[in-house]
N, C-alpha and C positions, 0 to 999 in steps of 0.2 A: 904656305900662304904668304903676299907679301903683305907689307906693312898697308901700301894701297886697298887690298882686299879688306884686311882686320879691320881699319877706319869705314870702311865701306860698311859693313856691319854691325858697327855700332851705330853710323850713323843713319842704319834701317832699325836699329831698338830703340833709337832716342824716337826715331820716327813713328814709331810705335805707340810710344808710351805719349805722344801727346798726342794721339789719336782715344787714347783710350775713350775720353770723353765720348765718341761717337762709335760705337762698336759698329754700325751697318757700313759707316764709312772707310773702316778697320779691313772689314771685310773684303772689301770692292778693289781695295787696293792692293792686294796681290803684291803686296811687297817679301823682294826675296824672291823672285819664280826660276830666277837663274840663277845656278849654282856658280859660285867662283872655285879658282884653279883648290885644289888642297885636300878634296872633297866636303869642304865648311858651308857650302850652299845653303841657305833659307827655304829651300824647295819644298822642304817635307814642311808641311800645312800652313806653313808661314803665313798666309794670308787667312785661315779660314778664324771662326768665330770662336773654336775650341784653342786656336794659339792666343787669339787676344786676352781670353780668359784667364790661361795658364802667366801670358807676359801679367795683365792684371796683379796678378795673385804674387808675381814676383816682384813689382814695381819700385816697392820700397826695399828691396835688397840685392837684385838682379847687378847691379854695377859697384855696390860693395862688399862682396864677400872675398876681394883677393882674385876674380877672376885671369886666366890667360890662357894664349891661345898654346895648344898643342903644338908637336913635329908633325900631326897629319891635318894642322889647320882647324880642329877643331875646338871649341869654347872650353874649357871647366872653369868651374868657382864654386866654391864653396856658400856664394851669395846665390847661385841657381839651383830650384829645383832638380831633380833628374829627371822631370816630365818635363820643364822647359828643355834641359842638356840637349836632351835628343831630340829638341825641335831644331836646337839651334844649328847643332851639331849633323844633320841631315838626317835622322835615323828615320826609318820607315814605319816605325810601331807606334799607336797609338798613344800617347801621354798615359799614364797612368793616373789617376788619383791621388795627391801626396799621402801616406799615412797620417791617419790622425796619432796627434801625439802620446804617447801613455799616461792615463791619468797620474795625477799625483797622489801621492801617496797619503789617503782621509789621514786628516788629526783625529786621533785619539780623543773621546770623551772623557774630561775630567775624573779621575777615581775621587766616587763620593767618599769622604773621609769616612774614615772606618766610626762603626758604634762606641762611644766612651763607655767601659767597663760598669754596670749598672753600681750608684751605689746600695749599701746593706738600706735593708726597710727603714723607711723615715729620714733618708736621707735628704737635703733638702734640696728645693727645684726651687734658683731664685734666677731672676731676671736681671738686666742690668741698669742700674741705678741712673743713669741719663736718661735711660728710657721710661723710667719709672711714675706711676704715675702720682699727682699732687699730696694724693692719700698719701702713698708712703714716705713721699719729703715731710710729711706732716707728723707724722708716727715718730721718724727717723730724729726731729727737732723734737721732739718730746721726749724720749730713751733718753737721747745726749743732754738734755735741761735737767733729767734725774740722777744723772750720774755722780754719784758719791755719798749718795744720799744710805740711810745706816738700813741694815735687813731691822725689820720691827715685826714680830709676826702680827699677823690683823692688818696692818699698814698699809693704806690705800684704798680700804674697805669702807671707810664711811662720806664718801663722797669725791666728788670731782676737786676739791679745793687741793690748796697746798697740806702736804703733809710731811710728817716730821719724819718716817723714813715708808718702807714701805716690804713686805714681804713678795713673796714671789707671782700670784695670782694678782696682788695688789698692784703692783708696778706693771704685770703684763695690760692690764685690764685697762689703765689710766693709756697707755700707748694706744690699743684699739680705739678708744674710746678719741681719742686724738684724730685718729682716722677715719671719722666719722659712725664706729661702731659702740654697743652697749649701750643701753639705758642707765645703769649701774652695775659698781664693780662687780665681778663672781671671780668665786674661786674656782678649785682643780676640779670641784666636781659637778659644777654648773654651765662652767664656761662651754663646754661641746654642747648644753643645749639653746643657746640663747641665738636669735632671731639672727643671718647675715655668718655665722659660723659654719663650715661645712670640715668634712672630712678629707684628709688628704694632706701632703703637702702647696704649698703655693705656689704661683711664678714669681713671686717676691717678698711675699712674707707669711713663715710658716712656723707653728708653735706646737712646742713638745709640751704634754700632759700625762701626766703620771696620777691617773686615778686609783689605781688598785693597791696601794703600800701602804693603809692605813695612813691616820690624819697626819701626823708627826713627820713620816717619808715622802708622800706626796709632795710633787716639786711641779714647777713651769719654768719654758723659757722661752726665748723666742728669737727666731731668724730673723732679720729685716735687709731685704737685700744682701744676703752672705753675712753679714754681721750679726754674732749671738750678743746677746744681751739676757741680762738674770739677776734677781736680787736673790741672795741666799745663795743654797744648794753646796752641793758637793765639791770638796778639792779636787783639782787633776792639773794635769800639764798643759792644758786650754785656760787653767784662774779657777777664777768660781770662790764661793764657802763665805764671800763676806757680802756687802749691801749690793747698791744698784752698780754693775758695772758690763764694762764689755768683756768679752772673754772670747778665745781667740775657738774655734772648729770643733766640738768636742767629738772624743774618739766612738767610734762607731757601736762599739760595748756599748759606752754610756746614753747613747742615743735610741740604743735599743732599747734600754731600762723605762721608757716614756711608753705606754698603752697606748693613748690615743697624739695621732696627730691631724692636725687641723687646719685652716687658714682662714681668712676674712674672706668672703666672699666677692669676687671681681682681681682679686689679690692673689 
């Protein structure tokens, strides 16, 4: 093909492609019905409404893909279909439909994080402190205003005022009570009945009770938001054994030693 011919055919694509606008007009015009020297002719459907489609659908890439001309005068590029190719190129067979492409390959759903290792009974279910709600900043400023305060047994038992130190039902008692819970204080073996008490741990504040040890071993303590708090009780490697203070997780043993556990009710 000469260079004459090649320009001649582009400048029946160009001619094309700004027909696209009017396909019946596309149509009428029979552009390309004579083949040039090479056998690169526009013959094959050139004109009909199924090449305008096919030019369409190539429009934005038909003159960019690296196209050129053959040794037998025919089109390739890598910017043409192979249903336009063999329009361009004279082939006789119908365009074919381009393949659709292969989907892509779905993303994967999230693997929901595996179940945390349940802990032993009674272990506590507390919530997070930002989220928490005014009750328990309220509890929370109460425990921390007691801290230091000497274990007293009885201590906290005769009313809401200030007191000189505080045993262990005593000081739990004044904290609920902070929270908007109890009428008055109780001890280890009242507190699971009184109005707004339930059974169970909390989503932020939950308390160990120890009813069944006789009066002497009976103990309380209590979760507030992850942090134990106790007046009294026992040594271990969490504190513990002396007045009001914080004490760090105790060990799972020891938390089993509690009969009943409980929380404030909404808590």
């Amino acid at each position: 093909m000469s260079l004459d011919d090649a320009i001649g055919q582009i400048d029946q694509i160009l001619a094309l492609q700004q027909q696209l606008a009017d396909p019946s007009a596309l149509a009428s015009a029979g552009v390309g019905t004579a083949g040039s020297s090479g056998g690169a002719g526009l013959t094959t459907g050139a004109g009909s409404p199924a090449f305008a489609e096919l030019l369409a659908a190539n429009q934005a890439s038909a003159l960019t893909g690296g196209g050129e001309m053959t040794a037998a005068g025919g089109l390739t590029g890598s910017g043409l279909s192979d249903g336009l190719l063999a329009a361009l190129n004279g082939a006789t067979t119908t365009p074919t439909t381009g393949a659709v492409g292969a989907a892509g390959v779905a993303g994967s759903t999230g693997t929901i994080g595996a179940t945390g290792v349940a802990g032993a009974p009674g272990a506590p279910t507390t919530g997070s402190l930002a989220a928490a709600p005014a009750r328990v900043q309220a509890m929370i400023q109460e425990a921390d205003s007691l801290l230091g305060k000497p274990y007293v047994w009885g201590g906290g038992h005769g009313g809401w005022g200030p007191q000189s130190g505080y045993d262990c039902s005593g000081f739990v008692s004044a904290v609920l009570h902070a929270g908007g819970y109890l009428s008055s204080p109780q001890d280890t073996q009242t507190l699971p009945d009184q109005p707004g008490i339930l059974d169970g741990p909390g989503r932020y504040v939950t308390i160990y009770d120890r009813t069944d040890a006789g009066m002497s071993d009976n103990h309380m303590i209590i979760d507030i938001a992850g942090q134990f708090y106790e007046s009294g009780g026992e040594h271990g490697a969490w504190g513990g054994g002396g007045g009001v203070e914080k004490i760090a997780p105790p060990s799972q043993a020891y938390l089993a030693t509690f009969n009943r556990v409980l929380h404030p009710e909404g808590l």
